[in-house]
Each structure stands twice: as C-alpha cells, then as structure tokens.
C-alpha positions as CSV (number, residue, x, y, z in Angstrom):
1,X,-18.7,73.6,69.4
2,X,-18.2,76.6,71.2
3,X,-21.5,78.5,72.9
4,X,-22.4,82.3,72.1
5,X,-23.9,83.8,74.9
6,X,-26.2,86.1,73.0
7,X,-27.4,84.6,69.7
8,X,-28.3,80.7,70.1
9,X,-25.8,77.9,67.8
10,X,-27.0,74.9,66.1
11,X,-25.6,72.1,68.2
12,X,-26.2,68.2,68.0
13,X,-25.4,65.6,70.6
14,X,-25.0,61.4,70.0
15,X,-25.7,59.9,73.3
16,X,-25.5,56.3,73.9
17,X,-28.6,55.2,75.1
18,X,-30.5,53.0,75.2
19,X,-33.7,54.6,75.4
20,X,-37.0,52.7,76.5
21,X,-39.9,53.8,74.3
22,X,-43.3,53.2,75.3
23,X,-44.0,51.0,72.6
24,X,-42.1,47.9,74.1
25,X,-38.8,48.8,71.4
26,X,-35.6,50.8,72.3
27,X,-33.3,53.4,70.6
28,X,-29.9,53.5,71.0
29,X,-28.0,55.7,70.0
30,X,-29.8,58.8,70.4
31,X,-29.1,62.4,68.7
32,X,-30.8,65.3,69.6
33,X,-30.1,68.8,67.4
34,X,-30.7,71.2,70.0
35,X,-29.6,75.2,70.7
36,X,-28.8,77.2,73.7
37,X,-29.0,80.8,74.5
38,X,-27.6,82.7,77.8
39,X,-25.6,81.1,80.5
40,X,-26.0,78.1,82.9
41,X,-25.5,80.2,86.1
42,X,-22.8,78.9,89.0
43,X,-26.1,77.3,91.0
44,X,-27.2,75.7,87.6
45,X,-30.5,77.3,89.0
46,X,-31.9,79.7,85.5
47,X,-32.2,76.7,83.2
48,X,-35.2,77.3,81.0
49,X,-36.3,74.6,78.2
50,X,-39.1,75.3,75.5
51,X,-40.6,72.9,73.9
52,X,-41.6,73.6,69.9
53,X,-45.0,72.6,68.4
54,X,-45.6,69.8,65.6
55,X,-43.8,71.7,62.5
56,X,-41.0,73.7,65.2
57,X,-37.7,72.8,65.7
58,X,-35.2,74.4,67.7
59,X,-34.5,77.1,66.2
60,X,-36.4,79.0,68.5
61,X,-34.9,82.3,68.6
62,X,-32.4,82.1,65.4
63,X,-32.1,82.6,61.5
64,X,-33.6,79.5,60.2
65,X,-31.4,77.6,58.4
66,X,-33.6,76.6,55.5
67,X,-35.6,79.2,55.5
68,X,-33.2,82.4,56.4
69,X,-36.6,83.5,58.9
70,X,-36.2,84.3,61.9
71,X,-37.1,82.2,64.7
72,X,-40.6,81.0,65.4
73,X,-40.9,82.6,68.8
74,X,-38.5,85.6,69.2
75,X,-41.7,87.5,70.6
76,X,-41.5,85.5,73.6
77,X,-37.9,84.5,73.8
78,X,-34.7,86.6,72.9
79,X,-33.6,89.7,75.1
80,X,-36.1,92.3,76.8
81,X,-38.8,89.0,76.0
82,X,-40.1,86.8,78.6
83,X,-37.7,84.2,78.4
84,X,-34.6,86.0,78.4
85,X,-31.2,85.3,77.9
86,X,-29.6,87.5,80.2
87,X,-31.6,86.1,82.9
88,X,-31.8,82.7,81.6
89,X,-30.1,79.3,80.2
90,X,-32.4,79.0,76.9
91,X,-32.6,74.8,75.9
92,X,-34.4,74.3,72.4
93,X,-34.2,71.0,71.5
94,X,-36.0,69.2,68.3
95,X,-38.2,66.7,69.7
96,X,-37.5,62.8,68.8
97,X,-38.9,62.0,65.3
98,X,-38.5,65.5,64.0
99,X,-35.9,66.0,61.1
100,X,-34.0,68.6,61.9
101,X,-31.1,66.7,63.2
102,X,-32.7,64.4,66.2
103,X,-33.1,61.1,65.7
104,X,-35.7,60.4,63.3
105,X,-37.1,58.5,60.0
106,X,-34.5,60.7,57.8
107,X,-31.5,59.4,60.0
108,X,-29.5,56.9,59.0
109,X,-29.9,52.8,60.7
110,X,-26.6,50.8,60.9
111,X,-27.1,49.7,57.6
112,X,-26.4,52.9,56.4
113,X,-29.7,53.6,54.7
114,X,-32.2,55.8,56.0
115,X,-34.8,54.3,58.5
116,X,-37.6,55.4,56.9
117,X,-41.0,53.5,58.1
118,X,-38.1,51.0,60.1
119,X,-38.1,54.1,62.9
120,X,-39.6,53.2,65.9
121,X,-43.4,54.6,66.7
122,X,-43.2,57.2,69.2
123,X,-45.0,59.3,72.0
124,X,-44.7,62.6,73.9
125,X,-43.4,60.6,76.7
126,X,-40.9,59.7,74.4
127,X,-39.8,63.1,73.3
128,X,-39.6,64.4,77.4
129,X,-36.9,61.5,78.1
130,X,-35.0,62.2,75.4
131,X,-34.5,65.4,76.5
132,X,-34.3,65.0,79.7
133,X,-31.1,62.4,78.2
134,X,-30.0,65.8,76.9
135,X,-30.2,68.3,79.8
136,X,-28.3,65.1,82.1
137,X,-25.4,65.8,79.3
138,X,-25.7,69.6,79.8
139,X,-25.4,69.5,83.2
140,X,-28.8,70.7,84.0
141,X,-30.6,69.0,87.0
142,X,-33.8,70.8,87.8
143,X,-35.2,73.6,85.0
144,X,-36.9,76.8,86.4
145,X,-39.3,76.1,83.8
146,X,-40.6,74.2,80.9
147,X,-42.5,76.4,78.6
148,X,-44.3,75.3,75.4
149,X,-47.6,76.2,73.2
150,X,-49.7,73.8,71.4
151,X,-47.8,70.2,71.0
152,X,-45.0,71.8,73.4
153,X,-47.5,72.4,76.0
154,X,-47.9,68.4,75.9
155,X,-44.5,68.4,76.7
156,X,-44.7,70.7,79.4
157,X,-47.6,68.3,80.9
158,X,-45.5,65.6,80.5
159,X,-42.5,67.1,82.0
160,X,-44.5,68.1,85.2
161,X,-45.9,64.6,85.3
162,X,-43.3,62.2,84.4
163,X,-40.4,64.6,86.2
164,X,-41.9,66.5,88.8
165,X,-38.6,66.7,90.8
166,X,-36.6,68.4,88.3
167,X,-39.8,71.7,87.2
168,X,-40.2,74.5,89.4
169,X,-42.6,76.4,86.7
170,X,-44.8,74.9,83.7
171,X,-46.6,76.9,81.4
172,X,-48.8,75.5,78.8
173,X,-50.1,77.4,76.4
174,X,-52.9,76.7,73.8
175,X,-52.5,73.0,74.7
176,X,-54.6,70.4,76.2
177,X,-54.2,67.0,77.6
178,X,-55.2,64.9,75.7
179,X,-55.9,64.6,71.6
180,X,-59.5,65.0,70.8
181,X,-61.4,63.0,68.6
182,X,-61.8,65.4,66.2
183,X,-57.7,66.4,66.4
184,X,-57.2,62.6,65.8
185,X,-59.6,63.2,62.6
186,X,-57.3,65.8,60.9
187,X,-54.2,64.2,61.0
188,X,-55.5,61.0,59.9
189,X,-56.5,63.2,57.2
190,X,-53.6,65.0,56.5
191,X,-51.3,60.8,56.8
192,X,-53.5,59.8,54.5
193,X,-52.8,62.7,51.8
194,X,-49.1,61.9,52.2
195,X,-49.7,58.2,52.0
196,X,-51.8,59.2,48.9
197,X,-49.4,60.2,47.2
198,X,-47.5,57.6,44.8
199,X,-43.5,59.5,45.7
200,X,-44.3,58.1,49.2
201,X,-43.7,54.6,48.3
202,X,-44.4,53.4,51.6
203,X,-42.0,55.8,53.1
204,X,-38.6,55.0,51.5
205,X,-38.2,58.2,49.0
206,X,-35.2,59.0,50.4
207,X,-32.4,58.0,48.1
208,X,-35.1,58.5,45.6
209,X,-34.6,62.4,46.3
210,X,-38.0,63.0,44.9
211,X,-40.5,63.4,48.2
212,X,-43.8,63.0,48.0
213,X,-44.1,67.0,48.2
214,X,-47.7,66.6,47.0
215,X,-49.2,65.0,49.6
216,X,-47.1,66.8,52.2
217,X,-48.2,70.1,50.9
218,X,-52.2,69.2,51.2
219,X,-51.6,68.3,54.5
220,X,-50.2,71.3,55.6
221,X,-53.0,72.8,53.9
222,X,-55.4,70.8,55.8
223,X,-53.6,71.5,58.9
224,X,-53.2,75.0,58.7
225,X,-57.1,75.4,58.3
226,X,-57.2,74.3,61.8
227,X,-54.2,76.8,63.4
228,X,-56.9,79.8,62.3
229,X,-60.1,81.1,63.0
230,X,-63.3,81.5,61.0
231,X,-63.5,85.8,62.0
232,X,-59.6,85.4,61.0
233,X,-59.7,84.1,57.9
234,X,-63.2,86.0,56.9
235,X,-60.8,89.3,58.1
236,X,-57.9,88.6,56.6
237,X,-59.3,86.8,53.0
238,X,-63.2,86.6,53.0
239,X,-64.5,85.9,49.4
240,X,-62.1,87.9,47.7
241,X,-60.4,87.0,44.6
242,X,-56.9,86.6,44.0
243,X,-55.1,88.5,41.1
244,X,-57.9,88.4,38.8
245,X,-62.3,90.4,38.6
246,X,-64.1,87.7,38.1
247,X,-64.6,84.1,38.3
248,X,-62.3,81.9,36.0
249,X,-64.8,79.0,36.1
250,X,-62.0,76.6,36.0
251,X,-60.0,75.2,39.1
252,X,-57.1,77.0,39.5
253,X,-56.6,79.5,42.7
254,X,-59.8,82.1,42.5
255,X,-59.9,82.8,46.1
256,X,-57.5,84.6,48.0
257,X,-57.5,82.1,50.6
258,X,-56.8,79.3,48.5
259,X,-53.5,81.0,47.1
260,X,-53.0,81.1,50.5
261,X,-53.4,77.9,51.6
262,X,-51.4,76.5,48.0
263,X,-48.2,79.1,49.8
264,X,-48.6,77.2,52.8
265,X,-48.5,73.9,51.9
266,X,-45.7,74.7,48.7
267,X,-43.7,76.3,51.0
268,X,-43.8,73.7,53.9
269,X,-42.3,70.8,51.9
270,X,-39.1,73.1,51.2
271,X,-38.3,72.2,55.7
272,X,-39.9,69.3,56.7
273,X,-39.7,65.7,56.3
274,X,-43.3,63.7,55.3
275,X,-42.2,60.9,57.2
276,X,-41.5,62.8,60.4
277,X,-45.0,64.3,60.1
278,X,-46.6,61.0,59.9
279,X,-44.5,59.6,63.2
280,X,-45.2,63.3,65.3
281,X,-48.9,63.5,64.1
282,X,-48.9,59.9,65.6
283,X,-47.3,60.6,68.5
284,X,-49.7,63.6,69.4
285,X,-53.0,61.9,68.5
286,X,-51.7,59.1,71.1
287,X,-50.8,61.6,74.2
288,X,-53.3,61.1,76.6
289,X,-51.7,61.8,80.4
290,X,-54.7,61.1,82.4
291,X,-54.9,57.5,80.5
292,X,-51.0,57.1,81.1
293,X,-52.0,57.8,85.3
294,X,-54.9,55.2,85.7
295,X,-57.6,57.1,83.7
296,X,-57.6,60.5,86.7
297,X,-56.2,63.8,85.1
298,X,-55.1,64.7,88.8
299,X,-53.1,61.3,89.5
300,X,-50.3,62.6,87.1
301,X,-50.1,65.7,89.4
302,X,-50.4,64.3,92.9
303,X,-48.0,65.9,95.6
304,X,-46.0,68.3,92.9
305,X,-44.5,71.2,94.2
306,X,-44.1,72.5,90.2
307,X,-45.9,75.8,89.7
308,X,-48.3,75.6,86.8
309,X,-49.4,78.8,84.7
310,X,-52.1,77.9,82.1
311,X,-53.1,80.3,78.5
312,X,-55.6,79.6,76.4
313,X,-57.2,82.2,73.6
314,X,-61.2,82.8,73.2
315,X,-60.7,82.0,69.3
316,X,-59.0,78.7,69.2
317,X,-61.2,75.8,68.3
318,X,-58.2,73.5,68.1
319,X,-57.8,73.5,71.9
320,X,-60.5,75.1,73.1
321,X,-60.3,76.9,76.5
322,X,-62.1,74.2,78.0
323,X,-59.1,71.7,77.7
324,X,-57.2,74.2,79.5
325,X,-60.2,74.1,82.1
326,X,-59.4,70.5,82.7
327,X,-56.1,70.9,83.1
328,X,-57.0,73.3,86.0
329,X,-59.6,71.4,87.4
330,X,-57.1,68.2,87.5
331,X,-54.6,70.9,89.4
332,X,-57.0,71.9,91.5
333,X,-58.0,68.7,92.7
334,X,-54.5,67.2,93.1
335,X,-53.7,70.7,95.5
336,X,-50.9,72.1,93.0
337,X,-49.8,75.8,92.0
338,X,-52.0,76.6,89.1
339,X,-53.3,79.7,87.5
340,X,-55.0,80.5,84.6
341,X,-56.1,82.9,81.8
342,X,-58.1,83.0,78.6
343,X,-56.9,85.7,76.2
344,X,-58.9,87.5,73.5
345,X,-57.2,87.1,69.9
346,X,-58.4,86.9,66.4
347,X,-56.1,84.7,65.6
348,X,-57.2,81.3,66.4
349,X,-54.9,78.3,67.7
350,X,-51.9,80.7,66.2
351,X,-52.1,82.9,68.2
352,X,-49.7,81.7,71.0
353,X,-47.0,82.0,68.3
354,X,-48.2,86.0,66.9
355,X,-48.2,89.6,68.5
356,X,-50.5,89.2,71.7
357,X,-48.9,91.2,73.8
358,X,-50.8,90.0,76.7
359,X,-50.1,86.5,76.6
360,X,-46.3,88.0,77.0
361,X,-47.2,90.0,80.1
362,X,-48.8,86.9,81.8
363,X,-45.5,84.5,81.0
364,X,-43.3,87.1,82.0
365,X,-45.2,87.7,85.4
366,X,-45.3,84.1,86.3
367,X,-41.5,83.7,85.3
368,X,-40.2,86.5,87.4
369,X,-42.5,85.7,90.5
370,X,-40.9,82.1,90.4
371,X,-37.5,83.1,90.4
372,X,-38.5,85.5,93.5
C-alpha cells in the first residue's frame, strides 16, 4: 500500500515469526495493523513511535474507522504539534492483543476459527518486541523517540529498558512502573463484569455475533471512573439531574453522570473487542519492570544513553505523581538523562489525552533539544 506523506494510511504487516512470549509459548505468525505519518529521512535518523493506551489503537492522528472521530491524540501529533510530520517518521502501531488488526483473540488460528480464550497470555514486554519485529521490517534501526501516556508510557519504559541501543528520547507520560494494587483491583473488576455476562460463553461469541456488550459496557463504565477526577466530575456533572426536575424514584438514569457513564460504556462496545480487554488488562496488571530487572527499578536503566522526559498531572489518582517520582529516582540512581514535571489539570488521568497546552510545550522542548 502506498504511503501519504501528510495524512497517516491504515497499513497491516504478516511477519513470520516466531515470537518468544514471556509466558514460556510462541506466536508465529505475527500481524501488526499499524500507520505511518511523514517520511523516514535518508539517515533513517527522525523515526518517532507512539505507543496508544489500553482502549487506543493506531489510529493516532486519523478519521477513526469505526467511529468517523478523529484521532485520539491530534493535540500532540499532526503538523504544527509536537510530534510532527514534517520533521518526523510518525509509527503507530496497535499493540499485540488489541483488535484492531494485530494479532489478537478476534484473529483467526489455523483452524480457521477465531482464537478466542486459545490466544496466548501476554505482557508489555510482549507488545515492545512485536514492534520492534515491525520497525526491523520498516527499516527503522534506532527511533529518536518513543513517546506514550498511560499504558503507552509502559511501553516507553519498556522500550528504554529492554532496547536501550535503539532510543535516543523517552517520554512517559501519566504512566508508572509498575500496576498498583489497587490498578490490579479495577480490572479484575471490570474482567469479571465481562465474564459476568452469560454472551461471554467463556470467550467464544465470535461466530455467535452477539458479544457480550453488557458486561463490556460496565466495564468501561467502571474504568472510566478512574481516567477522571473527583473536582472533574463534581465540575462537569455534580448532583444534577439528567433531562427530568425531580427524582424518578425508580432506577433508570437520574444523574447526569450516570447518563454519562451509560454513553461511555454503550458507546465503547461499538470499537473494541471484550476479549482483547481481558488479555491487555492482564497484560498491564502484570508489567512490573523493576521485578523483570532483579527487583531494583534502576537495574533496567543501568548505562543508557536514552534521554528520559517524565509528565505527570496534580489530579490523577490513577498514576499518581509519585510513580512518576520513582521512575525519576530509579534514573537518578542509575546516572541517566531524566527530567521531570508535574502539571496542573482538572482533568484527572485524562488529561494527557485533552487540551493542556503545557504538557505540549514540555514534549515539544524535549523533542527539539534531542534532535539538536
């Protein structure tokens, strides 16, 4: 498929494989749906790959397919934005287990049905090879960054760590680590409500063609809760009633916030897979880099040259600005690049993917004094 330079094209790749995944099994072959914006310069020097969070894909700067919405971060990539296609070679890939168009549970095994709960468990480490498997077929030896929020910040740690050789700059933004306890606690939540629900039928709906939208929608609901922030929500909704005066006494959708939450969760099932949200909740609640380097944080960044630039935001209670401390501290220690900023936002976790212009201003800094 041909390339255009200024808007990014849905592209998809079948690579041979096989690929080791930290579980003990193997996946071969491998297909990664991934897009591209801008041009690989002549020194194959400008390559820039963002990594999308839990529900992204990589449609990262396009019309969403599905959805016909723009794409999830054309604040901070697209031209005049930090990550810019006139400077840059744009990679967007959807990570391993996802369902728009990389391997996954929705794919199809040899036998020609759908793999369903037969996919292999995966990790974050998991989702980096697979795309370093991809950037190998593009060409692209060394990126002059990896930039990602939230899960994609996980990648971005795990790029830094597990290919160190091949990132100049890594920003992480809104990230942390390692999943907390309580992170663990909401996803297990959120499996369970799509395990719940009787269309699951222990993951093969597939040919069914009757999901178990139900249970997917609640746990988007659930989910979603934790993206925003208590002054957010109390701004935005408060106590306020939706389309009605008073009370109905009953239990449909009083609040304005529940409405909003039902519109969340209704409108979620519409783009994503259940299945792939089990397998990618799973995979974040067991990313854990300091366990994966002999139980030190700073082991999995000894003697990098990489350049690290580190956001969090004063409201987000998902990953507080203290994981993004220990990130720092673990920098610090192992004598790497590192700096670091905590913005002010309403908007919670969220907010690395709304208007802060400031976050913007700090990724675009950092960018431009790397490629100095």
């Amino acid at each position: 498929m041909e390339h255009d330079e200024r808007f990014g094209r849905a592209r998809s790749v079948t690579l041979a494989g096989p690929l080791a995944l930290d579980g003990g099994q193997s996946l071969a072959p491998v297909t990664i749906a991934y897009e591209t914006y801008g041009t690989l310069n002549a020194e194959r020097s400008n390559a820039v790959l963002v990594c999308h969070a839990l529900t992204g894909d990589q449609h990262v700067a396009s019309i969403h397919p599905t959805t016909g919405k723009p794409g999830w971060w054309t604040r901070m990539v697209g031209e005049g934005m930090p990550v810019d296609p006139a400077r840059h070679f744009i990679v967007c890939a959807n990570v391993l287990g996802s369902c728009m168009g990389s391997s996954g549970p929705a794919m199809a095994a040899a036998d020609g049905t759908s793999f369903a709960m037969r996919f292999p468990v995966i990790t974050i480490r998991d989702m980096v090879r697979a795309q370093g498997l991809l950037l190998d077929h593009l060409g692209v030896g060394t990126l002059a960054a990896v930039v990602g929020g939230s899960m994609g910040g996980m990648q971005v740690l795990e790029w830094a760590a597990t290919y160190p050789a091949r990132v100049r700059s890594a920003v992480i933004i809104a990230s942390a680590p390692r999943h907390s306890a309580q992170n663990i606690a909401f996803h297990e939540v959120g499996r369970q409500a799509i395990m719940a629900d009787p269309k699951w039928r222990g993951g093969d709906y597939y040919e069914s063609e009757d999901p178990p939208a139900a249970g997917l929608a609640v746990a988007r609901m659930a989910a979603h809760i934790t993206y925003l922030s208590e002054a957010g929500l109390t701004e935005k909704f408060g106590r306020r009633l939706q389309a009605r005066d008073t009370k109905g006494f009953g239990f449909d959708a009083d609040f304005q916030v529940e409405s909003y939450l039902r519109h969340q969760g209704i409108s979620f099932v519409d783009r994503f897979d259940a299945n792939s949200y089990l397998y990618i909740t799973r995979a974040m609640d067991y990313f854990d880099l300091a366990e994966e380097h002999g139980g030190l944080l700073a082991n999995a960044f000894r003697g990098t040259k990489t350049r690290f630039c580190l956001v969090s935001f004063d409201t987000d209670w998902l990953y507080p600005t203290r994981e993004s401390r220990s990130i720092v501290q673990a920098l610090n220690a192992a004598g790497a690049a590192a700096s670091f900023v905590e913005l002010s936002s309403p908007f919670g976790h969220d907010a690395f993917l709304l208007d802060v212009p400031e976050l913007n201003r700090v990724v675009d800094g950092f960018l431009r004094a790397g490629e100095r």
